[in-house]
N, C-alpha and C positions, 0 to 999 in steps of 0.2 A: 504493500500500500504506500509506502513512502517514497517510491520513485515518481507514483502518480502524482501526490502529490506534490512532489518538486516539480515534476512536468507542467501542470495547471499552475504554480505560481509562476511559474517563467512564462508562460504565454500572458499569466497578465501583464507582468510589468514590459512583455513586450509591448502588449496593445497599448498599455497606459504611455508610455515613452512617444511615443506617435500623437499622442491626445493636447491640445493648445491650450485645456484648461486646467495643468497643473502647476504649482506656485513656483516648481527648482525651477531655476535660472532666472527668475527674476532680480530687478537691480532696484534697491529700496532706492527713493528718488533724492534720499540726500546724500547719497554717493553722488551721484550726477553732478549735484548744484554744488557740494561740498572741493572735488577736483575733476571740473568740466573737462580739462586738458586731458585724463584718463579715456575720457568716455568722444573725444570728439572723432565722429567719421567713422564711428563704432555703430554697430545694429546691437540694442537693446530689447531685453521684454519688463515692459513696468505693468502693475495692476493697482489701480483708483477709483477716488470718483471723480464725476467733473463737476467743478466749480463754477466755471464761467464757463458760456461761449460768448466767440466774435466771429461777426461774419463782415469785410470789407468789399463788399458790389463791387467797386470802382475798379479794384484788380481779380475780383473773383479768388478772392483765399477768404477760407475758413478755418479757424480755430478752434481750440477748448483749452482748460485749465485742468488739468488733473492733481489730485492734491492725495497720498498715498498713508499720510499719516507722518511720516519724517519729512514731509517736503512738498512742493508745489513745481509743476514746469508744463511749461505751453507746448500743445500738440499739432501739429499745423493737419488739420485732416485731410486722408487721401481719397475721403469719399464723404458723404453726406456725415452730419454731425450728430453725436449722441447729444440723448438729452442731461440736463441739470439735473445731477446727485447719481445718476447710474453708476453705476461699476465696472469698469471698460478693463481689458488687458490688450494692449499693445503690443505690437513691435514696431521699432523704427531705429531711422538712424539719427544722433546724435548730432548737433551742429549749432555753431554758436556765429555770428558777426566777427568777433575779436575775442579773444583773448587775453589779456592784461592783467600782470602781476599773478596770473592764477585766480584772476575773477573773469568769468562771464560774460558778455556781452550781448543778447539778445539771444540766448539757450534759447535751446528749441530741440524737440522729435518731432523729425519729420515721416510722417505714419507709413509704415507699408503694409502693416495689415493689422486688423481690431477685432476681436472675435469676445 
């Protein structure tokens, strides 16, 4: 019986390893904000809510606020926007304006996919 059952738990952690809504590999968001330099041009998965959206017509970008419990940072969305207080996990990559002294300047994930 105990091969069996070593067999069925390795099938699940196969299945689960393949699944987008488990929490390993996530990056709590004040790592991010904490050393931007680490994480910049880097593909991320964070999981939050959103705080805010913005939507700018004029150039056609949309936004959110994701805010994870240690941290806060702006999502540039790559597709229509969730709503206010949902619970989103992300991937995206990483990208800031400048960089200065090891502070930030215009952080950002720019979303490649939300699930």
């Amino acid at each position: 019986m105990k091969p069996v059952f070593s067999g069925m738990a390795l099938s699940c952690l196969l299945l689960l390893s393949g699944c987008n809504y488990l929490p390993f590999g996530q990056t709590p968001l004040k790592e991010i904000v904490e050393a931007p330099a680490q994480f910049e041009g880097k593909e991320v998965r964070i999981r939050g809510k959103v705080r805010d959206i913005v939507k700018i017509p004029l150039i056609d970008l949309s936004m959110y606020v994701v805010d994870d419990g240690s941290g806060e940072v702006t999502v540039i969305a790559h597709d229509k926007l969730p709503a206010v207080n949902e619970t989103v996990n992300v991937t995206g990559v990483v990208e800031s304006a400048a960089i200065i002294g090891g502070q930030s300047i215009g952080l950002r994930i720019m979303e490649t996919q939300r699930f």
